[in-house]
C-alpha positions in Angstrom: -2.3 -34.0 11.4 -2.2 -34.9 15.3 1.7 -33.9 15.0 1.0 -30.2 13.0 -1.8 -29.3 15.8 0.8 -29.8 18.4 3.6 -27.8 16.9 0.9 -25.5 16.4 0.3 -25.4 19.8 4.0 -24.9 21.1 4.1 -22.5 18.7 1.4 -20.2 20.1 2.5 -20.7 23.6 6.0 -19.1 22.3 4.1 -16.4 21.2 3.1 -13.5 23.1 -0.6 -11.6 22.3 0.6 -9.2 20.0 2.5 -12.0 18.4 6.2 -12.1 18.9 8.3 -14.4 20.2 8.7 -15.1 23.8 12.3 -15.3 24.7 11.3 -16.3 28.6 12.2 -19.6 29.6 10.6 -21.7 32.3 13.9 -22.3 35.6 14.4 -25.6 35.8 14.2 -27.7 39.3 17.8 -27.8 39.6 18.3 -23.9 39.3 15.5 -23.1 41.3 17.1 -25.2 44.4 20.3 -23.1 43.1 19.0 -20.1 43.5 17.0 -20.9 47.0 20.2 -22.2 48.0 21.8 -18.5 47.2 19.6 -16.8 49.4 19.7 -18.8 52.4 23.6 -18.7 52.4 23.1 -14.4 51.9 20.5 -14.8 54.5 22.7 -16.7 57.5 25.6 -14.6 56.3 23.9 -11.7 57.4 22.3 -13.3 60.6 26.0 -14.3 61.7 27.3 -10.9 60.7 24.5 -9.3 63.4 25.1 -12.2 65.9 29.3 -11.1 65.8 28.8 -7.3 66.1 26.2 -7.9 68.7 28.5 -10.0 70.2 31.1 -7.7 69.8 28.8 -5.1 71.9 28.2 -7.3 74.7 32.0 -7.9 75.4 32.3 -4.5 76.3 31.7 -3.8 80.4 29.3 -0.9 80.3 30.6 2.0 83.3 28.4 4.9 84.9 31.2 7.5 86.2 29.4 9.9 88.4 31.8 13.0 88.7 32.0 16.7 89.0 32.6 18.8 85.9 35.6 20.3 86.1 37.3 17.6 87.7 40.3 16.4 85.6 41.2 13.4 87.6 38.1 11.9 87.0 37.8 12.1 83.3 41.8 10.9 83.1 40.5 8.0 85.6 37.6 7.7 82.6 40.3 7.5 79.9 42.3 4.7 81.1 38.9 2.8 81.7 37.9 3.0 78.2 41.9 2.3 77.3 41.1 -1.3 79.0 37.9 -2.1 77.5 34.8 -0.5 79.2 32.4 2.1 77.8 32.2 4.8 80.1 29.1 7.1 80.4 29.9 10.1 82.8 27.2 11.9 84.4 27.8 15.1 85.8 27.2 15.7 88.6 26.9 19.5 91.0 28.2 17.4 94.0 29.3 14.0 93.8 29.0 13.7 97.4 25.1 13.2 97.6 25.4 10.8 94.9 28.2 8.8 98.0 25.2 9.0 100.5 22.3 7.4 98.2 24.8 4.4 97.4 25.8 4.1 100.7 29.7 4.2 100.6 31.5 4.7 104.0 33.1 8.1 104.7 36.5 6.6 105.3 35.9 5.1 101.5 35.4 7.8 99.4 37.5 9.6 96.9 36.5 12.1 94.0 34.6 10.0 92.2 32.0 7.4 92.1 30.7 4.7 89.6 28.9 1.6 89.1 29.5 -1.3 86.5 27.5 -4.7 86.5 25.4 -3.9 89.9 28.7 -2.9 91.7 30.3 0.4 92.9 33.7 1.1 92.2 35.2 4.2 94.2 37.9 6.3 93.6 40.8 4.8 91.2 40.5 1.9 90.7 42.6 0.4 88.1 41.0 -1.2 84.9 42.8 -4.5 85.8 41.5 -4.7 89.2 37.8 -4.3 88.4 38.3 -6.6 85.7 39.2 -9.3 88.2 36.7 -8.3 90.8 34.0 -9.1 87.6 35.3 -12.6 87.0 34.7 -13.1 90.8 31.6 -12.2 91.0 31.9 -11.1 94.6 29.1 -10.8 96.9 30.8 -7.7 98.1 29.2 -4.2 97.2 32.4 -3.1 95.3 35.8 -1.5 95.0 37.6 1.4 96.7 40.8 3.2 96.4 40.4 5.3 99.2 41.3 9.3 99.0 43.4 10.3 95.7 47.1 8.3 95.8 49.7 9.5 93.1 50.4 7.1 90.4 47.3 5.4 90.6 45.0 6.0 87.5 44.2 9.2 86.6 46.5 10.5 89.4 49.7 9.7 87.4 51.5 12.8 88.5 54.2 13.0 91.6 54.7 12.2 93.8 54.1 8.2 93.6 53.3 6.3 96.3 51.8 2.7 96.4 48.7 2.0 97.3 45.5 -0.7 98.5 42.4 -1.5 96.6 40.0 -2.3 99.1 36.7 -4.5 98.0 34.4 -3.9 100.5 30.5 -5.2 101.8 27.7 -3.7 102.5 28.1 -3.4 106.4 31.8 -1.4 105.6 33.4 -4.1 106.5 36.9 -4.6 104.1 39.4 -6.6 103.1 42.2 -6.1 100.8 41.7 -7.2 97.3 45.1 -5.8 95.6 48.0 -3.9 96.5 49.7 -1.9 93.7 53.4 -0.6 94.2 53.7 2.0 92.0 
């Protein structure tokens, strides 16, 4: 009698209230750590897909191009920056040259345009390559200058060619050469 009171029992825990069968079974141990496991692979797949595009973001060397609007140079200059690897934000401005005074950059510096990347100030047109380098350094210098506006040099690609010195230079206005490009 002991064993028809037990399958009496199973029985009624098959059934639901209004008395038909329930078809839901109980996960076992091993599919539960199956199924755990599942979402902690999804889980870190996604966390190292944010990590890589984030990543990805931090590669690229933010640029603030101060400029005047209508000058063509300057966005060109712009171009080949962002054709080497740097996101470049331009922010016009009426007169660039108020914009020279507040960062302090020499008269016998200055070009058309002005910017700043990673706490320096790069002046003129400078190529991508050259700023690149100075980065690695991490100079104590204030920044970069290509003096005036010297065909060939980025931005200034027309004629007639000429080469050409980037100057890296400290706060004082003291400089040195850092490169010399031959055009």
């Amino acid at each position: 009698m002991s064993d028809q009171s037990n399958a009496g029992n199973d029985q009624a825990s098959s059934e639901s209230a209004d008395g038909r069968a329930n078809s839901r079974k109980s996960l076992s141990r091993r599919q539960w750590i199956g199924i755990a496991g599942g979402g902690v692979a999804v889980i870190a797949s996604i966390v190292a897909f944010r990590r890589f595009g984030h990543g990805a973001a931090v590669d690229v060397t933010a640029v603030t191009l101060y400029a005047e609007k209508d000058c063509a140079c300057c966005h060109k200059w712009a171009a080949h920056l962002e054709a080497n690897g740097f996101a470049v934000t331009t922010v016009t401005v009426a007169d660039v040259g108020l914009k020279k005074d507040t960062l302090r950059i020499p008269a016998d510096l200055r070009s058309c345009h002005t910017a700043e990347v990673a706490g320096y100030i790069i002046e003129g047109h400078v190529p991508a390559g050259d700023i690149k380098r100075f980065l690695a350094e991490r100079s104590a210098e204030r920044g970069l200058a290509v003096p005036g506006m010297p065909g060939g040099s980025p931005g200034m690609e027309s004629d007639p060619k000429v080469p050409y010195e980037v100057l890296a230079f400290d706060a004082s206005g003291t400089t040195r050469v850092f490169a010399r490009q031959s055009v």
